[in-house]
C-alpha positions as CSV (number, residue, x, y, z in Angstrom):
1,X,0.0,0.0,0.0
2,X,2.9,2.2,0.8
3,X,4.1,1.6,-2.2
4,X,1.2,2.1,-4.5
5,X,0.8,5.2,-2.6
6,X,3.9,6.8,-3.6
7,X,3.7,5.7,-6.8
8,X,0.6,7.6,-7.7
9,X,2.0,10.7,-6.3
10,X,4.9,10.5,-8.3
11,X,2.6,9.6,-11.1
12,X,0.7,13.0,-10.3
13,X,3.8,15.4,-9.8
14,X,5.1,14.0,-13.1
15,X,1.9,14.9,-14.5
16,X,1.8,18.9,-13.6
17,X,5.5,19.2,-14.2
18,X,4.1,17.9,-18.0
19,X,1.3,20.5,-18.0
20,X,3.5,23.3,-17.0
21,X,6.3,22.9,-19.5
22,X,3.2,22.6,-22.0
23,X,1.8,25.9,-20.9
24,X,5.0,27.5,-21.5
25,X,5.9,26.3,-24.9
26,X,1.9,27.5,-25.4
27,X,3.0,31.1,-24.6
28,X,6.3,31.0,-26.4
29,X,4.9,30.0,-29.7
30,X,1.7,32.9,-29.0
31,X,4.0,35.6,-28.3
32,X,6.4,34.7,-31.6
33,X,3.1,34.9,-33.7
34,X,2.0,38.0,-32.4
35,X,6.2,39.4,-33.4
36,X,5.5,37.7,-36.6
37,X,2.1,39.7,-37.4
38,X,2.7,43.0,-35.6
39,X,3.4,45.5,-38.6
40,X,6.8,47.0,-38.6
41,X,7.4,50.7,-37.1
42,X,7.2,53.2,-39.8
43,X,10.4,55.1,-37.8
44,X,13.0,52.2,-38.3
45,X,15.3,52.5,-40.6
46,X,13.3,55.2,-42.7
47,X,14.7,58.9,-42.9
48,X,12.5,61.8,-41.8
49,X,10.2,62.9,-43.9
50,X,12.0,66.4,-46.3
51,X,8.6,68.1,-45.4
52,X,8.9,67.4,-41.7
53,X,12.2,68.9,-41.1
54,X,12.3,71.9,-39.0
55,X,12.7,75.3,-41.0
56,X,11.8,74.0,-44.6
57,X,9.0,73.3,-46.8
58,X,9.5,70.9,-49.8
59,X,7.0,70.0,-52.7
60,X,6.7,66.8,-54.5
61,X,7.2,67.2,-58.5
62,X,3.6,66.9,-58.8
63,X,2.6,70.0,-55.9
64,X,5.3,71.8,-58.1
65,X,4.2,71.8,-61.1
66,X,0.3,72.3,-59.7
67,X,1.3,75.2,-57.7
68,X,2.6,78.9,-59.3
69,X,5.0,80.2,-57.8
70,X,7.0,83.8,-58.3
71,X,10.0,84.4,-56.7
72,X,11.8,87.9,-56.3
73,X,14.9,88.6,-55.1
74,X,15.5,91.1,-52.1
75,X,16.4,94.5,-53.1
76,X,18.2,97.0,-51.8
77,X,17.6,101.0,-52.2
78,X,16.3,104.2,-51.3
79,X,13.1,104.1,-49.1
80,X,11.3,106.8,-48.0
81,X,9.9,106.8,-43.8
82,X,6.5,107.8,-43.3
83,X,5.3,109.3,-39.8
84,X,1.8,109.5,-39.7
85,X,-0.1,111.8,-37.2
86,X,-4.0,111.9,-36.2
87,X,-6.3,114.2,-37.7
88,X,-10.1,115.1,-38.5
89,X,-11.3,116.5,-41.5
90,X,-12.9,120.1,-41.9
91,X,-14.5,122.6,-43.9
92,X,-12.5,124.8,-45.6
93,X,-12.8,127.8,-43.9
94,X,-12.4,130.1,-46.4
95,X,-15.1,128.7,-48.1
96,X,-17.8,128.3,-45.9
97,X,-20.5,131.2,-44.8
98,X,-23.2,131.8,-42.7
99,X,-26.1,133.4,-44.2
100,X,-28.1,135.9,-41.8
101,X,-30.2,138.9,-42.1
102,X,-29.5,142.1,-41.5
103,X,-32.9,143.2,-40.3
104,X,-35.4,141.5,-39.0
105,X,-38.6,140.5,-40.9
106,X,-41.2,137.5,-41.7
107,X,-40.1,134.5,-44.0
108,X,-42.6,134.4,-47.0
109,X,-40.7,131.9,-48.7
110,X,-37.7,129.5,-48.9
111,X,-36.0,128.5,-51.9
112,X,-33.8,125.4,-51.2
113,X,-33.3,123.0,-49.1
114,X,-30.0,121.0,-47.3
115,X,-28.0,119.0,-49.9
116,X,-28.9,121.4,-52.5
117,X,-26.2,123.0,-54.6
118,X,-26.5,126.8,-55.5
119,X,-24.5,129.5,-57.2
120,X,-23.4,132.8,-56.3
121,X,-26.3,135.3,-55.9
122,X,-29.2,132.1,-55.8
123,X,-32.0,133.4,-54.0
124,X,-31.8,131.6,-50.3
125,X,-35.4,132.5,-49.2
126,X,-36.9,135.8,-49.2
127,X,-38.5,138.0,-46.2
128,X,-40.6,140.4,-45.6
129,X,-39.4,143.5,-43.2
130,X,-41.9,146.4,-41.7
131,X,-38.5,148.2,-40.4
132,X,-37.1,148.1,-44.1
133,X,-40.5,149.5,-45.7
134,X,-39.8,152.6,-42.8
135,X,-36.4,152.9,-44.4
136,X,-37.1,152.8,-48.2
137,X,-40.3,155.4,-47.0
138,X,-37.7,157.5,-45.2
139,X,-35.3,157.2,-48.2
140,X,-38.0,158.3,-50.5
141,X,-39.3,161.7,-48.6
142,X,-35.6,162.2,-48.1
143,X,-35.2,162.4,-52.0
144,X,-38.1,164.3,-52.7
145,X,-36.8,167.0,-50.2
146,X,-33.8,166.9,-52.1
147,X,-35.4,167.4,-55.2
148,X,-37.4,170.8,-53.6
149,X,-34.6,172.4,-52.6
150,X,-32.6,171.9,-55.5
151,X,-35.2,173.3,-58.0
152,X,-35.5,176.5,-54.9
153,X,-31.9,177.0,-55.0
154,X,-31.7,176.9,-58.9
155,X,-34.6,179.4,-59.1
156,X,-32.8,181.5,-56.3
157,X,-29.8,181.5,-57.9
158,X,-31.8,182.8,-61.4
159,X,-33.4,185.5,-59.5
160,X,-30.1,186.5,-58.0
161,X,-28.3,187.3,-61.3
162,X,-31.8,189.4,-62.1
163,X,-31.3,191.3,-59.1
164,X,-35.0,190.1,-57.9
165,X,-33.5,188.3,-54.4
166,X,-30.6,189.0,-51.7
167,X,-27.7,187.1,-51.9
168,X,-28.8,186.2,-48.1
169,X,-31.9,184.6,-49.5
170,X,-29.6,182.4,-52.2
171,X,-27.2,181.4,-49.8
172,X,-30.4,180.1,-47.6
173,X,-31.5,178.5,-50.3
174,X,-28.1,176.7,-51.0
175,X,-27.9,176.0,-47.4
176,X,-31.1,174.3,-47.1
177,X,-30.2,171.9,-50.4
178,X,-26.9,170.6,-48.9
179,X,-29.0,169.7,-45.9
180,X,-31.6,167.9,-48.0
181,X,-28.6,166.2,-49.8
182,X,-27.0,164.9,-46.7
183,X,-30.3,164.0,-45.6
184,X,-30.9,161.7,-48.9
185,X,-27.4,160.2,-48.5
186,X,-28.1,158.9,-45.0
187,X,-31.2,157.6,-45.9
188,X,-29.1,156.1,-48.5
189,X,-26.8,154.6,-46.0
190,X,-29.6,153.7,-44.1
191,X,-30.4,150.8,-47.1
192,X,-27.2,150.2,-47.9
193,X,-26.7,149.2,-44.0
194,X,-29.9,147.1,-44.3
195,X,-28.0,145.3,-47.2
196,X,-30.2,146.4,-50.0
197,X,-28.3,146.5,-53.4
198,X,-27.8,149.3,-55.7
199,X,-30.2,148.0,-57.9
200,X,-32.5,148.1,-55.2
201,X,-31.7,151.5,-54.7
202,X,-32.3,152.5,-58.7
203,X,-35.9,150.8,-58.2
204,X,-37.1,153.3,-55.7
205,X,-35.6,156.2,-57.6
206,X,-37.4,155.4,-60.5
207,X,-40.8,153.4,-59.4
208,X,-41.1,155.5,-56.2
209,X,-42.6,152.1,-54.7
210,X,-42.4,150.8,-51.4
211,X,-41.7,146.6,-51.3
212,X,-39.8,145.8,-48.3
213,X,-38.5,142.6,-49.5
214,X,-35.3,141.3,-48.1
215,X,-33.8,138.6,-49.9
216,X,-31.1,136.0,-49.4
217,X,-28.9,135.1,-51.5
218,X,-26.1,132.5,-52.3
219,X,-22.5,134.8,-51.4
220,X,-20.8,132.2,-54.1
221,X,-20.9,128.7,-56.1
222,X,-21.4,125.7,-53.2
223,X,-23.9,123.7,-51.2
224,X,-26.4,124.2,-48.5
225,X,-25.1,122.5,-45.7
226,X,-27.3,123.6,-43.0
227,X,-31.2,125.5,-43.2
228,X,-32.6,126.8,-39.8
229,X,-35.6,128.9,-41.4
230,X,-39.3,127.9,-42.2
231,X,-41.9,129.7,-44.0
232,X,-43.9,131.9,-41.9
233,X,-41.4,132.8,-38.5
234,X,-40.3,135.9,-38.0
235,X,-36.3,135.7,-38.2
236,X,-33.8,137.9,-36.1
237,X,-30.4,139.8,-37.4
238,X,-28.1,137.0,-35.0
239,X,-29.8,133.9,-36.3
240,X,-27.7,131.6,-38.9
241,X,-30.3,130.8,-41.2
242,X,-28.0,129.2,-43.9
243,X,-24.8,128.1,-43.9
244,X,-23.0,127.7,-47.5
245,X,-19.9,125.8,-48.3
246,X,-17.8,125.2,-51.0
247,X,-16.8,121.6,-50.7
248,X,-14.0,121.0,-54.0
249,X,-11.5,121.7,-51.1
250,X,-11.6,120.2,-47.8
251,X,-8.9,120.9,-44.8
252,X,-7.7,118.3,-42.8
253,X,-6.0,119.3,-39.6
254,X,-3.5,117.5,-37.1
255,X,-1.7,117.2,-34.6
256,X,2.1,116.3,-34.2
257,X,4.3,115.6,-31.5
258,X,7.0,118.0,-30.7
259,X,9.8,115.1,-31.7
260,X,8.4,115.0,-35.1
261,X,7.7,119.2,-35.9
262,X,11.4,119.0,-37.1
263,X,10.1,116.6,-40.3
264,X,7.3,119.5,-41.2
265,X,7.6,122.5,-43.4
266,X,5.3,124.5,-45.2
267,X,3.8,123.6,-48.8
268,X,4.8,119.9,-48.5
269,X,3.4,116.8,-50.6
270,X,1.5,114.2,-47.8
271,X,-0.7,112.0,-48.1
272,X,-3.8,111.4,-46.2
273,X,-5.8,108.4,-45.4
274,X,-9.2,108.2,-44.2
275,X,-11.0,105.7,-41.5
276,X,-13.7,105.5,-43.8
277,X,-11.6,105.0,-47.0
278,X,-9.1,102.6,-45.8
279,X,-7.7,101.7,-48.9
280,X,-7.8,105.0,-50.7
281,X,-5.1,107.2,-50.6
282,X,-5.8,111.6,-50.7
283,X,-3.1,114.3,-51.5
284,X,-2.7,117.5,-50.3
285,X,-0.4,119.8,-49.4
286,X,0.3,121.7,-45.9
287,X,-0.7,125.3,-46.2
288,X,-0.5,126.0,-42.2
289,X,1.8,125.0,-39.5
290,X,0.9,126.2,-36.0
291,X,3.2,129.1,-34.3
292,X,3.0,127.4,-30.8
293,X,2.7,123.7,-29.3
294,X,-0.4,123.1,-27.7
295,X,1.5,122.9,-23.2
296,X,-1.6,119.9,-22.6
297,X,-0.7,117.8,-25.3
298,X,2.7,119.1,-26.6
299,X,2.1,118.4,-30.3
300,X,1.4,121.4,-33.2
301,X,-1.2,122.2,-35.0
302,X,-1.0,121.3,-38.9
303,X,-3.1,122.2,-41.4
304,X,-3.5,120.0,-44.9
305,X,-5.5,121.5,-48.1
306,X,-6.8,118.6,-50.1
307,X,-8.6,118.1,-53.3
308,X,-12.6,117.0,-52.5
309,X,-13.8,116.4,-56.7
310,X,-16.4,113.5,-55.6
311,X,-17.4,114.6,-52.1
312,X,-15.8,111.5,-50.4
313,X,-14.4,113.7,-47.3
314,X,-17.0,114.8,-45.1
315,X,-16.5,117.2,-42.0
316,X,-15.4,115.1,-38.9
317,X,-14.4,112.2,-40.5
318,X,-10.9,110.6,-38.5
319,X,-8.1,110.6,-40.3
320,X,-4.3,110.2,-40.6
321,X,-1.9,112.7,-42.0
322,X,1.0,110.8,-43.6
323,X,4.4,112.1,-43.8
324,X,7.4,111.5,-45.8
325,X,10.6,112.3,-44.6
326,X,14.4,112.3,-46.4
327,X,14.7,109.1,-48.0
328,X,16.3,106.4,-46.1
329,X,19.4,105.2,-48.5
330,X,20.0,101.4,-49.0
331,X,17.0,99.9,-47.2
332,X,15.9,96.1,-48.3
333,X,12.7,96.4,-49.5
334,X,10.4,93.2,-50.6
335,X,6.8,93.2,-52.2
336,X,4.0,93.5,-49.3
337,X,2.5,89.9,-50.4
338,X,5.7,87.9,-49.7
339,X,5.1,88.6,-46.1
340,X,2.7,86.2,-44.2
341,X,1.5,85.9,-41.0
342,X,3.0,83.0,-38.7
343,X,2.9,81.8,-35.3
344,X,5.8,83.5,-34.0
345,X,5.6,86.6,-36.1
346,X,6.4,88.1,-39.9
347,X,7.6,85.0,-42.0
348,X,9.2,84.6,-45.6
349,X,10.0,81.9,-47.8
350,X,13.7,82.0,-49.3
351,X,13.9,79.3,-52.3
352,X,16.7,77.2,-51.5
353,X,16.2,74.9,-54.3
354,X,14.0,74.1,-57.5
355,X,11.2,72.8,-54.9
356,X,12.8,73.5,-51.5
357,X,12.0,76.5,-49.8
358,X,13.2,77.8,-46.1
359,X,10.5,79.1,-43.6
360,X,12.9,82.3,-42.2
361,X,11.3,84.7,-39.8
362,X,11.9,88.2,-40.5
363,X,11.5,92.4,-38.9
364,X,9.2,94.6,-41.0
365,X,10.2,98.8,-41.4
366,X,7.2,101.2,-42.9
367,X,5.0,100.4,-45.5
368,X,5.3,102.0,-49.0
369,X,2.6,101.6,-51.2
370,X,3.2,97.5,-51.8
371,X,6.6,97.2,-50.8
372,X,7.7,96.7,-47.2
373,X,10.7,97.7,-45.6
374,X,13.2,94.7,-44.4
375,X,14.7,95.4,-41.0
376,X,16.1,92.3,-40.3
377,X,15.7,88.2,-41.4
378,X,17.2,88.3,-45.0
379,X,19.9,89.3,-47.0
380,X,20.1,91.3,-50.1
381,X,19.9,89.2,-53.3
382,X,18.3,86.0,-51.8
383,X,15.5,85.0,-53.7
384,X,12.5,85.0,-51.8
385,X,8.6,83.8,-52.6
386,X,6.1,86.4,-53.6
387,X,3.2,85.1,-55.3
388,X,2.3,81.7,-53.7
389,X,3.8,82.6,-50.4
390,X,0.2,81.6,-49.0
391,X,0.1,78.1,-50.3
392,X,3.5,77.6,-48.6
393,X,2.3,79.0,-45.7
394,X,-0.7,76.6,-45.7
395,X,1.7,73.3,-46.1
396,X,4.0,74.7,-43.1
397,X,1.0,74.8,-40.9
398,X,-0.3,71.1,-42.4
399,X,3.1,69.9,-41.3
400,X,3.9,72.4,-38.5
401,X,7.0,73.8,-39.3
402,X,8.8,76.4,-37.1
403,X,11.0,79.2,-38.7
404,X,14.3,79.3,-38.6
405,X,15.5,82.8,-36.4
């Protein structure tokens, strides 16, 4: 029994020893089928990828011959510096009036309205005055006095050279005409003060007719730019009832910083550029540059005239004077749509190759027209990418490239 015991548990130990080395073989020969179908690592023993590599972008034959591309070399040359200072636009004084009366009277009718354009001597609106038919009555009596006593000094004088009358009796006769002659010129004044024209004047010498109508008129060529008048009211000698500009001429007027009044002089070229134009560019010249600096703000006050044909600058509109100053020799200049916006700043693309191109970070100076200034980043001569420089730009995002400093 002892025996047969120990036999069967030798039997059994033999057994799991069996079962183990079995298991074991089992997960060898798994694990060397998984090695066997696991697909091989793209990274071994291939080399980077040319579009990968930090600092440069390279097409395939087939994205280069899909994709135009202009290259321009960097330039170097005269450049000039513009300084720009704030500004708002205005009327041109010397071409804008304020219409008023110079009496007062009743509006019986209005001629135009805001927007309208008139020319010199247009009739405005015309009123009615009580206190100008007194003065064209007084005018009137005053020249029929006059005409009395110069037919009673003509007929003293006639009876003087017949003896009939004393030479007291002429020179009272001559006395009283120069009186009735100064009275018919003040009464004459009188209109003229009113602002009745001479024509007006002529009217009442020969109709002898009382009208005491006071119109306004136009003072020259322009548009109504304000009307504070309706029919009916009666109007007052310090109301602005009309105000006329001239609009082919519009000033635009600054300011600029003390460090900059050394760049200024009178009657020079600059260019102005409007908030609501942003991609249109005005001309003018300065025509005033302030005597003093304003001790608040410590900038000048400038003055530009510029050229208003279709009416685009309106009164109050924000704008930007912009100055050019001596030229700035040998500056690099590129065209403005090489430069593209990247991550870390202004980026270029300098061809390094037929399809290799290097991403190259570079400083921008001033704007002129569509060149930019090149402060720093390239060298003059290397050929960078104009037109297409987006497209690039688009495939160094795709494979996120960073420029080289």
């Amino acid at each position: 029994m002892v025996d047969g015991i120990r036999l069967r548990r030798s039997t059994s130990g033999a057994s799991v020893r069996q079962l183990s080395a079995s298991f074991l073989i089992c997960l060898m020969l798994v694990g060397s089928t998984a090695c066997e179908n696991k697909a091989p690592d793209a990274s071994v023993g291939k080399p980077d990828s040319p579009a990968a590599q930090s600092g440069f972008v390279r097409l395939t034959p087939e994205e280069s011959s899909r994709i135009a591309l202009t290259v321009a070399p960097v330039t170097r040359g005269a450049a000039l510096v513009p300084r720009e200072f704030p500004a708002t636009v205005q009327f041109n004084e010397n071409e804008v009036a304020e219409v008023t009366t110079l009496i007062r009277g009743r509006v019986v009718k209005v001629y135009v309205d805001v927007g309208q354009d008139v020319k010199k001597d247009t009739l405005l609106a015309m009123l009615h005055s009580s206190e100008l038919g007194e003065a064209e009555g007084a005018y009137l009596k005053a020249v029929a006095r006059l005409h009395e006593a110069e037919l009673a000094h003509n007929r003293a004088k006639e009876l003087y050279e017949n003896k009939a009358v004393s030479l007291a009796e002429l020179q009272r006769r001559e006395a009283a005409m120069k009186t009735a002659q100064a009275e018919a010129r003040a009464a004459q004044n009188r209109l003229e003060l009113l602002g009745v024209p001479s024509q007006e004047i002529m009217r009442l010498d020969l109709d002898r007719t009382i009208k005491a109508d006071v119109p306004l008129r136009a003072p020259f060529d322009g548009r109504v730019i304000t009307r504070n008048i309706t029919r009916g009211e009666v109007v007052e000698t310090d109301q602005k009832l009309f105000t006329v500009a001239e609009l082919s001429h519009m000033w635009v007027v600054g300011k600029v910083p003390e460090k900059d009044v050394q760049h200024i002089r009178k009657d020079q070229k600059v260019d102005v550029v409007l908030a609501a134009y942003p991609h249109a560019m005005f001309s003018g010249a300065i025509t005033y540059i302030g005597d003093v600096l304003d001790p608040a703000t410590r900038t000048m006050r400038l003055r530009v005239t510029v050229a208003n044909p279709d009416r685009l600058l309106k009164p109050e509109m924000f704008a930007a004077v912009r100055v050019h100053s001596a030229p700035t020799p040998d500056a690099l200049t590129l065209p403005l749509e090489a430069i593209q916006d990247g991550l870390a700043g202004k980026i270029v693309f300098v061809r390094r190759g037929a399809s290799e191109f290097e991403v190259r970070k570079v400083t921008l100076g001033s704007e002129q027209g569509d060149v930019v200034v090149l402060l720093d980043g390239v060298s003059e001569g290397e050929p960078v990418v104009t037109k297409g420089a987006f497209v690039l730009k688009s495939e160094m995002e795709r494979h996120k490239i960073e420029p080289t400093p």
